[in-house]
C-alpha beads as a LAMMPS data file, in Angstrom:
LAMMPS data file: protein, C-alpha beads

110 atoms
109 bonds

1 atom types
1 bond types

-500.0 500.0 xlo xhi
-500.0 500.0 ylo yhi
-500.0 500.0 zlo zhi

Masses

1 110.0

Atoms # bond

1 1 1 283.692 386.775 -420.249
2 1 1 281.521 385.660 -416.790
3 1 1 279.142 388.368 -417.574
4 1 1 278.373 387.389 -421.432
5 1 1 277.978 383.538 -420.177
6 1 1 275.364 385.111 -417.423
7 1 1 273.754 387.227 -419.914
8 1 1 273.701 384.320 -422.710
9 1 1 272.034 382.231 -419.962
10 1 1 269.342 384.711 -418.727
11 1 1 268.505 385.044 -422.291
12 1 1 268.366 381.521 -423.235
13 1 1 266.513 380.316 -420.305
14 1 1 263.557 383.046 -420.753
15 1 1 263.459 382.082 -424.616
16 1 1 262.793 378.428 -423.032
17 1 1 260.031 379.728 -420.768
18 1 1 258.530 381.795 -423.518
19 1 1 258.863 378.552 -426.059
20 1 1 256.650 376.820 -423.010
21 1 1 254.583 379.376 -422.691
22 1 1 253.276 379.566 -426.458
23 1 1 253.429 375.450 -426.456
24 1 1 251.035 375.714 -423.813
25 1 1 247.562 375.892 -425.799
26 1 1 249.472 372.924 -428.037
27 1 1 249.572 370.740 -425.019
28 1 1 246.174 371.947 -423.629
29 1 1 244.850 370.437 -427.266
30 1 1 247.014 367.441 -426.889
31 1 1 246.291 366.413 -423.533
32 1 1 243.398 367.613 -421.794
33 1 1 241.000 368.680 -425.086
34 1 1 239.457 365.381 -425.959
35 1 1 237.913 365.382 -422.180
36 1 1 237.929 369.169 -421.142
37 1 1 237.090 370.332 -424.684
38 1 1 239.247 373.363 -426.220
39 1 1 236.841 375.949 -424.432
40 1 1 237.152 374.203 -421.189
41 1 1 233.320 373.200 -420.698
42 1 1 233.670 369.594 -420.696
43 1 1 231.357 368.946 -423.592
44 1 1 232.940 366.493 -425.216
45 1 1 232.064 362.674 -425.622
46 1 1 234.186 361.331 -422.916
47 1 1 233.802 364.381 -420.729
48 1 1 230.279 363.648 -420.299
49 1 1 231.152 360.186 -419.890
50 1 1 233.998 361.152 -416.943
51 1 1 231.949 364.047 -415.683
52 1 1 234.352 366.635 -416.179
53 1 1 233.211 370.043 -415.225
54 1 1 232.558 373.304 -416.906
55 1 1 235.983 375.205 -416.174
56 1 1 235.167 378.455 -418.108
57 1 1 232.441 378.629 -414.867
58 1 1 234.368 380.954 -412.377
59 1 1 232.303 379.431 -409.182
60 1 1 233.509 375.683 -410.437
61 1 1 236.954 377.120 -411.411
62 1 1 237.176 378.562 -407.630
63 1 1 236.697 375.282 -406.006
64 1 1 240.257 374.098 -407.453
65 1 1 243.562 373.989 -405.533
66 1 1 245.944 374.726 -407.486
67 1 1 248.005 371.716 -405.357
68 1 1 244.993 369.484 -405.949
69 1 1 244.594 370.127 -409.814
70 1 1 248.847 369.340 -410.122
71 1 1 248.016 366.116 -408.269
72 1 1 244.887 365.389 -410.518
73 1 1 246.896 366.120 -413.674
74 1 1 249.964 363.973 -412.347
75 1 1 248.954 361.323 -410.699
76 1 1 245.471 360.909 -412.415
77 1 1 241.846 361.160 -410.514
78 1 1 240.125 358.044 -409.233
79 1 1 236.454 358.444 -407.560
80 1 1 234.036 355.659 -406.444
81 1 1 236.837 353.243 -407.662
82 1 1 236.300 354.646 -411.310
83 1 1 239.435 356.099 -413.046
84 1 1 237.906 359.608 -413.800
85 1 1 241.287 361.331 -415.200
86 1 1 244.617 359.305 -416.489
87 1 1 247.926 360.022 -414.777
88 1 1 250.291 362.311 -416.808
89 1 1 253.112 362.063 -414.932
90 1 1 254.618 359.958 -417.657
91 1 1 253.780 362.445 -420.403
92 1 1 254.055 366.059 -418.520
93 1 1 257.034 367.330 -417.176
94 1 1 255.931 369.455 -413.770
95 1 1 256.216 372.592 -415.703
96 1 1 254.076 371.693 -418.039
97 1 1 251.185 370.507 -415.538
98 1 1 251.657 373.969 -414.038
99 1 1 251.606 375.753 -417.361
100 1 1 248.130 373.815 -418.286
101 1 1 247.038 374.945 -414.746
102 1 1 247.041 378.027 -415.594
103 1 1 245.877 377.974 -419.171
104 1 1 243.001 376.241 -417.423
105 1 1 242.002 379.363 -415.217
106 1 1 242.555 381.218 -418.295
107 1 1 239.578 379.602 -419.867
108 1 1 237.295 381.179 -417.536
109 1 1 237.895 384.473 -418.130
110 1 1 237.274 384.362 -421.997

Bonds

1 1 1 2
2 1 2 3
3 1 3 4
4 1 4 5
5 1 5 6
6 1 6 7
7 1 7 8
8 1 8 9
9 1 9 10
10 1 10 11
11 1 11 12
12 1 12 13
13 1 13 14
14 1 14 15
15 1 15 16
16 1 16 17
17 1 17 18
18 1 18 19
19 1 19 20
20 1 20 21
21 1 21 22
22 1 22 23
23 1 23 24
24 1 24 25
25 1 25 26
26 1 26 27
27 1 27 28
28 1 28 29
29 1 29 30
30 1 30 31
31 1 31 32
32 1 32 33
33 1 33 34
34 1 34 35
35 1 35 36
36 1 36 37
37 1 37 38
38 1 38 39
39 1 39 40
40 1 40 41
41 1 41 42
42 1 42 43
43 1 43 44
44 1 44 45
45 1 45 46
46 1 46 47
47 1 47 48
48 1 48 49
49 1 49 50
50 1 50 51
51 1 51 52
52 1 52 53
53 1 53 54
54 1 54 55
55 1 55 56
56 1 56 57
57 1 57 58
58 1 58 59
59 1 59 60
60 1 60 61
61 1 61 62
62 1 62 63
63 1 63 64
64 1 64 65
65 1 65 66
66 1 66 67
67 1 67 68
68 1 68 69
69 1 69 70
70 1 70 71
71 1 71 72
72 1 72 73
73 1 73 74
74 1 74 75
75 1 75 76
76 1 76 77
77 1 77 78
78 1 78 79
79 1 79 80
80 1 80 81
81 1 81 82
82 1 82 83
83 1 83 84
84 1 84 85
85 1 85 86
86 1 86 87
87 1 87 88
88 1 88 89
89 1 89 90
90 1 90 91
91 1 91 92
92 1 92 93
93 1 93 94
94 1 94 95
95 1 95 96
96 1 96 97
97 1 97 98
98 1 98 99
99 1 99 100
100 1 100 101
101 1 101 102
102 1 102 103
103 1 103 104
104 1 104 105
105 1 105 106
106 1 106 107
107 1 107 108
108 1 108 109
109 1 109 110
């Protein structure tokens, strides 16, 4: 009986990550699109506005910390005073932010 609740588990809990996993480009759209634009160059109204940069660029992409793009995403971006990025941390579980991480580096490779 211990071993089918183990194996139950392992299966449910990779079903969850895949679920995340294919939610991923959903969020991505939901969140970070109207800024970062689907491709991830940052053409979009209020990405011009914000200055968002081109992400599918691999030099621009490099520059990122993964630690510093979580804390960007999470806690929001200020620069000069100006409120560059919202905070998520309301909206985006820590998963999540690390999931769109990595659909972001993603973008630069297609």
């Amino acid at each position: 009986m211990k071993k089918i609740t183990t194996i139950a588990f392992l299966m449910a809990a990779t079903a969850a990550g895949t679920l995340l996993a294919a939610d991923v480009p959903a969020l991505y759209d939901q969140h970070c699109a109207s800024c970062h634009a689907k491709d991830g160059s940052g053409n979009t109204k209020m990405g011009r506005k914000n200055g968002a940069k081109d992400y599918r660029d691999p030099k621009v992409l490099a520059a990122v910390k993964d630690d510093q793009a979580f804390t960007a995403i999470k806690e929001g971006l200020i620069e000069k005073g100006k409120e560059r990025m919202k905070a998520f941390k309301e909206k985006l579980k820590d998963e999540e932010i690390k999931a769109l991480i990595s659909h972001l580096k993603e973008l630069s490779k297609k």
